[in-house]
C-alpha positions in Angstrom: -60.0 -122.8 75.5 -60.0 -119.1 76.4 -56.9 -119.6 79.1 -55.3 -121.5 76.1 -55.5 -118.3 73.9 -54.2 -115.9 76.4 -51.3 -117.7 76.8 -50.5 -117.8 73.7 -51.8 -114.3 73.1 -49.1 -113.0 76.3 -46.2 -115.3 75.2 -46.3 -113.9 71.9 -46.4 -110.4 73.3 -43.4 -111.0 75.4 -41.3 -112.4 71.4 -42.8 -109.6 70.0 -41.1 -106.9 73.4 -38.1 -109.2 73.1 -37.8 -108.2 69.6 -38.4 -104.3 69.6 -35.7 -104.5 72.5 -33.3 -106.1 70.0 -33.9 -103.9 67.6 -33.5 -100.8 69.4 -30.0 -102.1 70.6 -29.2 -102.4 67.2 -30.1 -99.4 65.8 -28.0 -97.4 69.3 -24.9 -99.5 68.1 -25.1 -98.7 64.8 -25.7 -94.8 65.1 -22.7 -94.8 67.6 -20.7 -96.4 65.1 -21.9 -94.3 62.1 -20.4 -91.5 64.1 -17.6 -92.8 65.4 -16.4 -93.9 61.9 -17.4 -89.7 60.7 -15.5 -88.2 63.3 -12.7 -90.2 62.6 -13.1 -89.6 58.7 -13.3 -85.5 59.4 -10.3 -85.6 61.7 -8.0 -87.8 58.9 -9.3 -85.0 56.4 -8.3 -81.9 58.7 -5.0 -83.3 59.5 -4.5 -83.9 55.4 -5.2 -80.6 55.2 -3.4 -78.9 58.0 -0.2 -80.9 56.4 -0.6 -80.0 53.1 -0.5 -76.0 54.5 2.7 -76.7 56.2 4.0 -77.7 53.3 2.9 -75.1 51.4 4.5 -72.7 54.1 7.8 -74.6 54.3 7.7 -74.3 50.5 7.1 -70.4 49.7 9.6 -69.9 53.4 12.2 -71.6 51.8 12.4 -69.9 48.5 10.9 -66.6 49.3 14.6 -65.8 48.9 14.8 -66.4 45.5 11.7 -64.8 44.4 10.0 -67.7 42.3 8.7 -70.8 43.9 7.0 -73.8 42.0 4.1 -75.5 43.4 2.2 -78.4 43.0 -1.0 -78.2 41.5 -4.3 -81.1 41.9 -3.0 -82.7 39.3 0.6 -83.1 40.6 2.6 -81.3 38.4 4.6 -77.9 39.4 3.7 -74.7 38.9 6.2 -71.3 38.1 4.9 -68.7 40.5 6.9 -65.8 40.7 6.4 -63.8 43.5 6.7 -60.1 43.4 7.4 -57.3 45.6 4.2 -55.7 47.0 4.1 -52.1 45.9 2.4 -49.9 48.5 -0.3 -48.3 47.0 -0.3 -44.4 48.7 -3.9 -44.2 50.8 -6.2 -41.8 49.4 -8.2 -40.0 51.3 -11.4 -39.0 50.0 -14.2 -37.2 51.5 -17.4 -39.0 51.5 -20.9 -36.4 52.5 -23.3 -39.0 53.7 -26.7 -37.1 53.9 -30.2 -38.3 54.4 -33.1 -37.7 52.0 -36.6 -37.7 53.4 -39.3 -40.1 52.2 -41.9 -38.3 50.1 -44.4 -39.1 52.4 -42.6 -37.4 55.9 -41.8 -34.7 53.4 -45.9 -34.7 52.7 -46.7 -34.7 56.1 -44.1 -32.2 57.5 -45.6 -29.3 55.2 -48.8 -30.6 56.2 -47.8 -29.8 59.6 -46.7 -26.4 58.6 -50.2 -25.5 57.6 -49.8 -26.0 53.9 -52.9 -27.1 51.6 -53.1 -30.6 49.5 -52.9 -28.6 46.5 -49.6 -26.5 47.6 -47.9 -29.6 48.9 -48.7 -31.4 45.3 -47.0 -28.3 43.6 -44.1 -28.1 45.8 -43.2 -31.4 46.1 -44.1 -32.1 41.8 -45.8 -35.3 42.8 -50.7 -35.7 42.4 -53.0 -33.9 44.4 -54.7 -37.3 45.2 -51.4 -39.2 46.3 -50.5 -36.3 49.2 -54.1 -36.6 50.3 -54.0 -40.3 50.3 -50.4 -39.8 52.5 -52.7 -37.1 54.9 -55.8 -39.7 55.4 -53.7 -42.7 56.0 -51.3 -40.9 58.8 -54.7 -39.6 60.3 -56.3 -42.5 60.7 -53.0 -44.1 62.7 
């Protein structure tokens, strides 16, 4: 009885390998064909595209001459675009200062260094007593 369910037992595990295998030859096809049938799609669009700009070139080449072309729009009806001359604007030069403003608390710490007390450097710099101190302890503790 035993030899009679492992027989069974291994031919049903070779259906159910048989299966898997199946299936994962299946699934390969269609995700190469998915793919395919993408790159295909994108390459018909980019080649729409790319003809579209040729004739748009071709068009405004064509009749640059006379100044006023008229394009198709989305919708498929022309458009009046005059085209004017480009005026050159005259370059002005201006003068830019870049300059670099210290952070209040390098500012607190440089006249620390200098020798200056918590209460001079609170004065100087208009800003509390207790947040140049706080500036001073933190940076001496690093």
């Amino acid at each position: 009885m035993t030899s009679f369910l492992f027989i069974v037992s291994f031919l049903l595990h070779i259906i159910a390998i048989y299966i898997i295998i199946q299936l994962y030859w299946q699934i390969q096809s269609l995700k190469n064909t998915d793919s395919s049938e993408i790159n295909d799609l994108l390459k018909s669009y980019v080649q729409e595209i790319k003809d579209e700009n040729k004739r748009l070139q071709n068009t405004l080449n064509e009749k640059a001459s006379n100044k006023e072309v008229s394009l198709p729009d989305s919708a498929g009806t022309k458009l009046d675009v005059t085209i004017e001359e480009e005026v050159p604007v005259p370059f002005k030069e201006d003068v830019v200062q870049d300059y670099v403003e210290a952070s209040l608390e390098s500012k607190v710490l440089g006249l620390y260094h200098q020798g200056l007390s918590v209460t001079e450097i609170a004065k100087k710099l208009d800003c509390g007593k207790t947040e140049a101190e706080l500036i001073i302890n933190l940076n001496r503790n690093m």
